[in-house]
Every structure is written in C-alpha cells, then in structure tokens.
Short mmCIF file of the C-alpha atoms (twelve columns), coordinates in Angstrom:
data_MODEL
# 
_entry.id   MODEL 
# 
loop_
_atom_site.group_PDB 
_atom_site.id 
_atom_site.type_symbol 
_atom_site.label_atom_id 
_atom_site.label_alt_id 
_atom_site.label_comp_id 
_atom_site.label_asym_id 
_atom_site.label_seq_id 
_atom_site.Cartn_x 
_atom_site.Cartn_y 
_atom_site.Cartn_z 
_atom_site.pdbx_PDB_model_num 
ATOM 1   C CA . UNK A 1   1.999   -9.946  -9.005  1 
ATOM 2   C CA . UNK A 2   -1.057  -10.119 -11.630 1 
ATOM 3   C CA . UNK A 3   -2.366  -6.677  -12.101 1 
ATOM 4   C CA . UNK A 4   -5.307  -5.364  -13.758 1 
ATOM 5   C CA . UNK A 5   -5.391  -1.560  -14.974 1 
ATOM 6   C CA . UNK A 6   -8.554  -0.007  -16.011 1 
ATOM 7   C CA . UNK A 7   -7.245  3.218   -17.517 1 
ATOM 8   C CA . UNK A 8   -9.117  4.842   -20.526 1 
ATOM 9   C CA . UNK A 9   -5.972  7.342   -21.431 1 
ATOM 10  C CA . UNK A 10  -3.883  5.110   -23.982 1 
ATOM 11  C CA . UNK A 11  -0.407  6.229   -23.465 1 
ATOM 12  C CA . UNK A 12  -0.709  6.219   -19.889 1 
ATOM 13  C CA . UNK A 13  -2.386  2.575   -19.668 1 
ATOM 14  C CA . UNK A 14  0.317   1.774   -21.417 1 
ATOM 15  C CA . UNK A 15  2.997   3.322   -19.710 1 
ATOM 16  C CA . UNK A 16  1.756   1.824   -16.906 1 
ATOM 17  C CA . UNK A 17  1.695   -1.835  -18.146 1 
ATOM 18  C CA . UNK A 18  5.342   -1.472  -19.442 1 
ATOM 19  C CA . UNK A 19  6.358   -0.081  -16.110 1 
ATOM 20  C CA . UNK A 20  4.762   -2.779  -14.165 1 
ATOM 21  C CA . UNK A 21  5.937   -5.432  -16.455 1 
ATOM 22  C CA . UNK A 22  10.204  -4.159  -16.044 1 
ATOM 23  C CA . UNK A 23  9.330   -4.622  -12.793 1 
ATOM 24  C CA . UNK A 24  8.922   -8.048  -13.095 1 
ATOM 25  C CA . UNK A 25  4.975   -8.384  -12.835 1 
ATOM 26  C CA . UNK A 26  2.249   -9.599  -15.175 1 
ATOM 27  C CA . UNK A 27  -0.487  -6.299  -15.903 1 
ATOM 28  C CA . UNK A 28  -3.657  -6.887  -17.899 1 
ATOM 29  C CA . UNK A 29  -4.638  -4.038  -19.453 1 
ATOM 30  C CA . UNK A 30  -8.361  -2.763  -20.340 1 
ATOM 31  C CA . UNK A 31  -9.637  0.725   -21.574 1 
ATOM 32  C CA . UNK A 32  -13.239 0.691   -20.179 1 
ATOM 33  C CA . UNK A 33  -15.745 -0.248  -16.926 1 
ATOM 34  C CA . UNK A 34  -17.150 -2.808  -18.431 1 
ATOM 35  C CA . UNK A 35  -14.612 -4.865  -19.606 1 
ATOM 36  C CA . UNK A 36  -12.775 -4.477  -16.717 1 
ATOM 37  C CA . UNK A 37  -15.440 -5.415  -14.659 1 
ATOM 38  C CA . UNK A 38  -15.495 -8.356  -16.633 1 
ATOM 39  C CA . UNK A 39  -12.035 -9.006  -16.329 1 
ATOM 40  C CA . UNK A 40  -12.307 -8.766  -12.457 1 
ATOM 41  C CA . UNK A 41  -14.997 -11.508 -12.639 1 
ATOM 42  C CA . UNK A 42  -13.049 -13.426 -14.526 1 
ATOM 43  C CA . UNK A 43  -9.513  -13.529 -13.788 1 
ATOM 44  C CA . UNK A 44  -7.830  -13.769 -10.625 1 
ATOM 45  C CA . UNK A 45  -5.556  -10.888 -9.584  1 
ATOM 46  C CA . UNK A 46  -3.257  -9.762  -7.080  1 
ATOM 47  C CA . UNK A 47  -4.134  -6.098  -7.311  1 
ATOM 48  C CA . UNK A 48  -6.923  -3.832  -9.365  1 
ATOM 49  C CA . UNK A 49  -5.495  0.285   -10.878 1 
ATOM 50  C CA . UNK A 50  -9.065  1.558   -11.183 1 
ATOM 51  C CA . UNK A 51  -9.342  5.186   -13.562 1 
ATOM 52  C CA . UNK A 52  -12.486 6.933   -12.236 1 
ATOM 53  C CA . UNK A 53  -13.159 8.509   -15.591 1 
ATOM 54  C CA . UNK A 54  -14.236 5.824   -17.786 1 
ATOM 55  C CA . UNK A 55  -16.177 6.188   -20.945 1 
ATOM 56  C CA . UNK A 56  -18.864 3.679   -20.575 1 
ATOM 57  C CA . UNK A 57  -19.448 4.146   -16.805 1 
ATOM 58  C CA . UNK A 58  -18.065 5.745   -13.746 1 
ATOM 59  C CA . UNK A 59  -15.039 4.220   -12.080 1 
ATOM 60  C CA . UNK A 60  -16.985 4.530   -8.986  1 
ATOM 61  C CA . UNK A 61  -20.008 2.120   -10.318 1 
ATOM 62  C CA . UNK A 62  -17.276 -0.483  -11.446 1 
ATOM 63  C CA . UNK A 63  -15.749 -0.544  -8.107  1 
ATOM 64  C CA . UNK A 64  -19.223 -1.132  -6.343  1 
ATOM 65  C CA . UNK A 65  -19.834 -3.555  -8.682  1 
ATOM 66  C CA . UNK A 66  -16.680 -5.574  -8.453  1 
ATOM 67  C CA . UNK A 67  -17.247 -5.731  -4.381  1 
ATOM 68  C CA . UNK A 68  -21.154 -6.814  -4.893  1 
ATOM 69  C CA . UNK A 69  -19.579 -9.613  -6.574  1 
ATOM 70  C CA . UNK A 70  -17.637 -10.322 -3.280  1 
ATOM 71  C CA . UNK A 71  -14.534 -9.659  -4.757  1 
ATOM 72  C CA . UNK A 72  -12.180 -8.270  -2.402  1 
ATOM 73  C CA . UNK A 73  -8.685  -8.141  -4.559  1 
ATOM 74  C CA . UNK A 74  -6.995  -4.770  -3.720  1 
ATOM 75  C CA . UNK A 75  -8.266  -1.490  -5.733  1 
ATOM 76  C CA . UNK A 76  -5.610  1.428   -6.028  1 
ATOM 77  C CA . UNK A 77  -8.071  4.167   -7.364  1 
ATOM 78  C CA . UNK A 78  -5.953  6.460   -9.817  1 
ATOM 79  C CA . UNK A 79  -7.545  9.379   -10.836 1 
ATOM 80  C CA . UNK A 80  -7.208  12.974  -12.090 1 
ATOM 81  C CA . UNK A 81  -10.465 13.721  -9.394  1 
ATOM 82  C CA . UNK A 82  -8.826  14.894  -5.949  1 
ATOM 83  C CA . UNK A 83  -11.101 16.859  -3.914  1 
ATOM 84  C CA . UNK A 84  -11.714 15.471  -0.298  1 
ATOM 85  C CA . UNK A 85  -14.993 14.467  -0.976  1 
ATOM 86  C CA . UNK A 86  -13.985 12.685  -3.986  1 
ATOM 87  C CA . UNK A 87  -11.160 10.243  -2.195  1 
ATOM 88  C CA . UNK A 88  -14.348 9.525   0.666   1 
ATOM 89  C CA . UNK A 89  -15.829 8.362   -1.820  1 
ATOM 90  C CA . UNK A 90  -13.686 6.256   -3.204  1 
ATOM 91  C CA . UNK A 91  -13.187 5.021   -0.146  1 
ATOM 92  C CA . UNK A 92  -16.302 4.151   0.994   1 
ATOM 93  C CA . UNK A 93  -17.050 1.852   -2.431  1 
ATOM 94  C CA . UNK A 94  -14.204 -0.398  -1.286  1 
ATOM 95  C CA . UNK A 95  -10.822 1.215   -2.468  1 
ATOM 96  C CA . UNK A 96  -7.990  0.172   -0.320  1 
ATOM 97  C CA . UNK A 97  -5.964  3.263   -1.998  1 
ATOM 98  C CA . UNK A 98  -6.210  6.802   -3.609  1 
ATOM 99  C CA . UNK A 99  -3.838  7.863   -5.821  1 
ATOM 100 C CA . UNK A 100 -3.782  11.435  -8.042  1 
ATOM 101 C CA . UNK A 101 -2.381  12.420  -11.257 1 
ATOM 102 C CA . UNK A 102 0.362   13.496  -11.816 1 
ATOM 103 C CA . UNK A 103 1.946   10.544  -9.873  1 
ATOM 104 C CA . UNK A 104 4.816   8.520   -9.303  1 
ATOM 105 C CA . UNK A 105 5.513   5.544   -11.389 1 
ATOM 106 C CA . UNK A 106 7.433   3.857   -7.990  1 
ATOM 107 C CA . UNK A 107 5.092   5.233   -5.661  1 
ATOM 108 C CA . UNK A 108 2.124   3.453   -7.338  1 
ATOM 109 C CA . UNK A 109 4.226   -0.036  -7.605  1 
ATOM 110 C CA . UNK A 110 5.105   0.510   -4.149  1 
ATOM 111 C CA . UNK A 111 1.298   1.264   -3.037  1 
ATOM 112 C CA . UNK A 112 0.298   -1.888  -5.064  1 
ATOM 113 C CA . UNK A 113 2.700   -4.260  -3.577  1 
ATOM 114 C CA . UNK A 114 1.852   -3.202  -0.158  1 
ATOM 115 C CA . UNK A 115 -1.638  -3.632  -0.446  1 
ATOM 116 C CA . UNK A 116 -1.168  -6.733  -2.086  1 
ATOM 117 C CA . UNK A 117 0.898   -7.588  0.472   1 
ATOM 118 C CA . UNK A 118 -1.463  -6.498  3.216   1 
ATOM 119 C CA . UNK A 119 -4.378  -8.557  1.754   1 
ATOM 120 C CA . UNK A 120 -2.168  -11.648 1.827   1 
ATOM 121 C CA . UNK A 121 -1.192  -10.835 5.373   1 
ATOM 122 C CA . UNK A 122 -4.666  -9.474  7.153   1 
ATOM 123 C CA . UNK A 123 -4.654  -13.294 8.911   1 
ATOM 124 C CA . UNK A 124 -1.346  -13.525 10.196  1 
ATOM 125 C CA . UNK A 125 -1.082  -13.074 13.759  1 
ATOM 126 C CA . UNK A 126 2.675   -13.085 14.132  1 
ATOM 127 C CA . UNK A 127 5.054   -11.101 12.271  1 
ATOM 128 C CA . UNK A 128 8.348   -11.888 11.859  1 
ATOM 129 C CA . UNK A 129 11.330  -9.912  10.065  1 
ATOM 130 C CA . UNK A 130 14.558  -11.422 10.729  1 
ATOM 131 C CA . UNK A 131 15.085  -11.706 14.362  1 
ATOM 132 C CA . UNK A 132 12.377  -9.175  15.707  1 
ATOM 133 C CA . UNK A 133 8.610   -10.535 16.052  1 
ATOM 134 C CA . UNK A 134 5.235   -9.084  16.717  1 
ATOM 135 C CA . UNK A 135 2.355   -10.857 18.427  1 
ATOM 136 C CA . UNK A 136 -0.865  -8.829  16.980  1 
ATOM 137 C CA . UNK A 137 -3.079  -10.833 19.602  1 
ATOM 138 C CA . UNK A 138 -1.015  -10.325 22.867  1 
ATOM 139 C CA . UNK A 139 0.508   -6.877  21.311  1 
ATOM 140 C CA . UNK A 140 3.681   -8.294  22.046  1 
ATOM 141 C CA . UNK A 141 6.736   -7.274  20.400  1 
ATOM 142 C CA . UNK A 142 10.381  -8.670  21.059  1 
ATOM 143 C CA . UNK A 143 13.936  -9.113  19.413  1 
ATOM 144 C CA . UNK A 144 16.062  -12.307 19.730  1 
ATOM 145 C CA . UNK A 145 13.466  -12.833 23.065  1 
ATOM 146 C CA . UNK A 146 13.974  -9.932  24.163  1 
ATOM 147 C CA . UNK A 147 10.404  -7.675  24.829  1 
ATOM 148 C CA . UNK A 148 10.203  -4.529  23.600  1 
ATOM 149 C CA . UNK A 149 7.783   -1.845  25.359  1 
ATOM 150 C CA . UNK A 150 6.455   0.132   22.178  1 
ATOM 151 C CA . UNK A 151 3.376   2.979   22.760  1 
ATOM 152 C CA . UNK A 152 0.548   2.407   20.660  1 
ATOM 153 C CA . UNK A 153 1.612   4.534   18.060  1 
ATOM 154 C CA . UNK A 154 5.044   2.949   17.844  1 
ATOM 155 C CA . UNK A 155 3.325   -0.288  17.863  1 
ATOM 156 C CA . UNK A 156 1.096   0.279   14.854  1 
ATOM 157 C CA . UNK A 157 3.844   1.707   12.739  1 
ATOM 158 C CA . UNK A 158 6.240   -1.172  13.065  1 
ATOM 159 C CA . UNK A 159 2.906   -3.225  12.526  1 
ATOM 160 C CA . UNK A 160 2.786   -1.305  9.156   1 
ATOM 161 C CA . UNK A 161 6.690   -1.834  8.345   1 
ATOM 162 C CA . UNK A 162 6.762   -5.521  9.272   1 
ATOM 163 C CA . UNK A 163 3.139   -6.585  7.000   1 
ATOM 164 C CA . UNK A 164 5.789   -4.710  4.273   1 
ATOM 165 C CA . UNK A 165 8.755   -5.975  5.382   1 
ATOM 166 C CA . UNK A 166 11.376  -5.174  2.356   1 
ATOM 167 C CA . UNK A 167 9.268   -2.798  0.525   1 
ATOM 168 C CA . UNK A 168 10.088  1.117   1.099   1 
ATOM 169 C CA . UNK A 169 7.277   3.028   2.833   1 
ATOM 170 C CA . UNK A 170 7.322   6.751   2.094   1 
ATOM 171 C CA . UNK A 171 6.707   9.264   5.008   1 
ATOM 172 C CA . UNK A 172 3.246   9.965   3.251   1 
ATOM 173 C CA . UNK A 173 2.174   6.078   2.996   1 
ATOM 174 C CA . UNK A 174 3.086   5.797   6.641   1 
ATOM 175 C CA . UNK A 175 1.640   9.067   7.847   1 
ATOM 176 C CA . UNK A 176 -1.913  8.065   6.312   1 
ATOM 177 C CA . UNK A 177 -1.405  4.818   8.279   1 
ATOM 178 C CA . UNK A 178 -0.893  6.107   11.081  1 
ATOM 179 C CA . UNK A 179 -3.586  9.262   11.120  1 
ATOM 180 C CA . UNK A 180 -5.403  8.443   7.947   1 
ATOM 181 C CA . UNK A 181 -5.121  12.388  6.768   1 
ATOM 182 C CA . UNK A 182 -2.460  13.746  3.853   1 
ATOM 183 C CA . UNK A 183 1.241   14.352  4.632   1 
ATOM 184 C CA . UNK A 184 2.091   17.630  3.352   1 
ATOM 185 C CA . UNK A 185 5.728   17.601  3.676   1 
ATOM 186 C CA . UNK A 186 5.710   20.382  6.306   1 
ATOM 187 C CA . UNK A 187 6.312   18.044  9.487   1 
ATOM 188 C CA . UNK A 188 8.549   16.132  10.903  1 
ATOM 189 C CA . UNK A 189 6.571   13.796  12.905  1 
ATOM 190 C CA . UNK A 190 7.492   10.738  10.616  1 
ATOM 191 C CA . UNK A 191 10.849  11.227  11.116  1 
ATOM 192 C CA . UNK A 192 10.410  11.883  15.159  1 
ATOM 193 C CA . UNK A 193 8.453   8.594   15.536  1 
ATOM 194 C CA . UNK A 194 11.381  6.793   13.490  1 
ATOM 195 C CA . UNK A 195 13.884  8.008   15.602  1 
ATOM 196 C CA . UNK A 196 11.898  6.625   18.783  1 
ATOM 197 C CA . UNK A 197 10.954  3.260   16.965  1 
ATOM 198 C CA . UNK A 198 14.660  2.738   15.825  1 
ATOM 199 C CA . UNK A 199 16.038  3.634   19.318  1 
ATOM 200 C CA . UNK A 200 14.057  0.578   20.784  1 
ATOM 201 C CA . UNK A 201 14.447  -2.406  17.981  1 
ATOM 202 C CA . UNK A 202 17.571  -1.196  16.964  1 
ATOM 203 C CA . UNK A 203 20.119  0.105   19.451  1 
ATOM 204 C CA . UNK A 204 20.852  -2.306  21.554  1 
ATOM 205 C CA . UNK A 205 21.516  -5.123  18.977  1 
ATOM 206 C CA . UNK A 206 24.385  -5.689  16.275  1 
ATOM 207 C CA . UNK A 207 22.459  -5.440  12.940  1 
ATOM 208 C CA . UNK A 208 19.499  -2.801  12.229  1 
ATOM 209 C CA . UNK A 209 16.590  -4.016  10.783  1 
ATOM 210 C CA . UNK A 210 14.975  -0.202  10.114  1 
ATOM 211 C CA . UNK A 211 16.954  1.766   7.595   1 
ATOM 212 C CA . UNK A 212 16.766  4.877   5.850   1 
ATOM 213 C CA . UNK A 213 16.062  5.052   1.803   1 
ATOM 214 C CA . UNK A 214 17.339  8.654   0.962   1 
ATOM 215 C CA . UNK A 215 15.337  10.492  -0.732  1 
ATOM 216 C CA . UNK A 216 12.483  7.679   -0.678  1 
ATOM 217 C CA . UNK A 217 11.419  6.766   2.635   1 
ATOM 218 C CA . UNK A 218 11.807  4.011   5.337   1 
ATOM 219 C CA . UNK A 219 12.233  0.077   5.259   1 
ATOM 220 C CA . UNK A 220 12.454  -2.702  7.387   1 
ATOM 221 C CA . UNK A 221 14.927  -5.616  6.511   1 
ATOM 222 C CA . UNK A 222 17.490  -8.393  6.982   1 
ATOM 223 C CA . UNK A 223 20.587  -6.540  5.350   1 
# 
C-alpha cells in the first residue's frame, strides 16, 4: 500500500512513516497542505493520513481541494480536534475516516487497509471468503451452497467482515459501521450480534471462518 501522510508534528510524521514502512508498505511523507496537496495531484496512492492542523492551510481546505480535483483515494483524517462537530465536518469534505490523538499505531494501519480495501472493493458484487459467499444484488448469502437467512443487521456486518476479509475489525470499527455513532466500550451489542452471526455461518460446518482476536477484535478467514 502507497501512503501519503500530511502531518506537520515531526516526530510523529515520522513515527508514522517508520511504522507503516515495518509493516511492509511504502509512506510518503510531507509536513504541510500545500505540498501535500501537491503530492495528491501528483502521485498515485492507495490511502491519504490527513493532520487538520497544518501551518500553511487548514487540513479541512486540503481535503476539499484534493476531492475538487476528483480525487477519490481514501482520507483517514488524524487530528488532535475531536468535538462532534469537528468529525461532521470532516466528514462532509470527503473523509472516509476520523481518527484522534492519542491513537493507536495498529488501529490506524488497520483503518487504512480497510478503507483501502473498501475503495478497491465498492464494485464487487459478490464476496467470497473461503467457502461462504455474499450476493450484494440478490442479498443472498450461502456456505458450500447452502443459504443462509441473515437479518439486515447481520447481513451488513458480515458485508463489512467479508470487503475485509483477513484484516481484524475492532468492536469500535464495526460498531460505527453498523450505527455510524462512537463505541464507548460500555455495551455488549458487538459481541451479541457476533454470537448470532457466528451461530449461522459457522455452526453447522467443520472449519470457522469468524474468529476471535483477543484483546483486538474480530476477523473473518480461511485458517
């Protein structure tokens, strides 16, 4: 994946770019709007870290102007700015993600590879993860031909898992899928709809595809 990080703060641009790059993916780092704006313009990428508080001009005003361009690679907003308002905002100019400092080194990477991912995927019609497919046009969802009957909630979850097949989703990325509001940690709703989603693709077949990351969240894979 070919990132580009806008982030004014030195040691945590940098940070960021060595992290990135141990995982294995190629990060272009730039310490103001406009040369990341040019940048965008310029150089195809996989995925855009966008700082809101930029020295030349507002993060905001680069992201507007990177979409004006018709540019529609992936923006992960990260930002010190956290209010309500503020993340509408961001938002509305054409993030595809909000993130706040203090953060997560692995949560960002895994934000960025599944909106990468989702980007790549926003065509595909059919989903597939091992044996178990999902028909997004007929809704249809079933396991070595076998149909499973998922509620709508259910449905858009494993939707969610499958366009991120691999990657671990943590009960607050999923949660703002599903509802599009902040987990809190003081709920077990993730968990319940798990439970209800594993019980149908899982238990009546020899190998589970939806497993448990401890402490991390939920994935869905091939073992």
């Amino acid at each position: 994946m070919e990132v580009l990080v806008v982030e004014d703060d030195e040691i945590l641009g940098k940070a960021i770019r060595r992290g990135l790059e141990d995982a294995g993916h190629r990060c272009t780092l730039v310490a103001n709007g406009a040369k990341g704006l040019e940048v965008a313009i310029a150089q195809k990428c996989d995925a855009i870290v966008l700082d809101l508080m930029l020295p030349d001009r507002p993060g905001l005003e680069v992201l507007r102007a990177i979409r004006a361009q018709g540019i529609r690679t992936p923006v992960i907003i990260l930002t010190a700015l956290g209010s309500v308002e503020e993340r509408v905002d961001g938002l509305n100019a054409g993030a595809d993600d909000y993130l706040i400092k203090p953060f997560s080194f692995p949560e960002l990477l895994a934000r960025l590879t599944a909106i990468s991912r989702r980007a790549h995927n926003l065509t595909a019609q059919n989903l597939c993860v091992g044996p178990l497919s999902l028909d997004l046009a007929t809704r249809r969802v079933t396991r070595d031909a076998q149909e499973i009957d998922l509620t709508p909630t259910e449905f858009s979850l494993l939707e969610f898992l499958m366009r991120n097949g691999g990657q671990v989703l943590t009960r607050k990325m999923l949660s703002e899928h599903l509802w599009d509001s902040d987990w809190e940690g003081v709920t077990n709703v993730i968990e319940v709809h798990i439970t209800r989603l594993r019980g149908k693709i899982d238990r009546d077949f020899d190998q589970p595809l939806l497993q448990t990351v401890r402490g991390r969240g939920y994935v869905l894979r091939v073992s």
